[in-house]
C-alpha positions in Angstrom: -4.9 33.6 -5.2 -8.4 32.1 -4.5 -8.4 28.6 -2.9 -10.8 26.8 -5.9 -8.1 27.8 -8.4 -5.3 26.0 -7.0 -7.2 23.1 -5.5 -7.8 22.3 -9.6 -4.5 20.8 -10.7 -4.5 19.1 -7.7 -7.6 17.0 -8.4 -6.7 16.6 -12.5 -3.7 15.1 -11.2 -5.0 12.6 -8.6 -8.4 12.0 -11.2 -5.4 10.8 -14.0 -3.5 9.0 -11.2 -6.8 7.2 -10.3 -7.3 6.2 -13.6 -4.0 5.5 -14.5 -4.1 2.8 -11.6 -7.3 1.5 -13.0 -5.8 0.6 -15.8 -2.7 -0.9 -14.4 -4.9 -3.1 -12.4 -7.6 -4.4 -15.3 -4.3 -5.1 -17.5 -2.7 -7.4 -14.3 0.7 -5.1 -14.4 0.4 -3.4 -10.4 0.6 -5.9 -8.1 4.2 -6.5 -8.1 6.0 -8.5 -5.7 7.8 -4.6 -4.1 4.3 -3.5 -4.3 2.9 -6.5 -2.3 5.9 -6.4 0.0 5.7 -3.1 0.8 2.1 -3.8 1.6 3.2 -6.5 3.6 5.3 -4.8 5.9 2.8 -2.0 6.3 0.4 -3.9 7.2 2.5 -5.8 10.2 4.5 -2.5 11.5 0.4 -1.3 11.8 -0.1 -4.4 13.8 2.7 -3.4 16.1 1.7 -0.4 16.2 -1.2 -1.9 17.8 0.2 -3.6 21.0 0.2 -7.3 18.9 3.2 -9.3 18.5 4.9 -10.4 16.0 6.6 -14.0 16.0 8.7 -15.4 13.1 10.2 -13.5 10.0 7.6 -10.8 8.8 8.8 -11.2 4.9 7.6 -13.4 2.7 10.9 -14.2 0.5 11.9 -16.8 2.3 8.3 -18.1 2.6 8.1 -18.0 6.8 4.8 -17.5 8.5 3.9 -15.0 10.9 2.1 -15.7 13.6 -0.1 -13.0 15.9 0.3 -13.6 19.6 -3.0 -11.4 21.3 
């Protein structure tokens, strides 16, 4: 099976997953709060990941702040 030929489907799929996204986004519908929240908590285990610390509660349901300690 040659390379090209299976390579394809792979990039139909992510060009209608691009463009589904797209759309999700002009019609306001995919930031939602488990989407943001996810992308909240991946953006501070990151920061760990990084040598920084962390002080106070890193979720944002019960409205805390985090603070970075360098």
């Amino acid at each position: 099976m040659d390379m090209n030929n299976r390579r394809k489907p792979l990039v139909a799929d992510r060009q209608t997953r691009i463009a589904q996204i797209r759309s999700e986004i002009a019609a306001g519908t995919y930031e939602t709060p488990a989407r943001l929240e996810a992308a909240i908590d991946s953006f501070l285990e990151t920061q760990f990941a990084q040598g920084r610390q962390v002080r106070g509660g890193k979720t944002s349901a019960d409205g805390s702040k985090v603070e970075f300690l360098e």
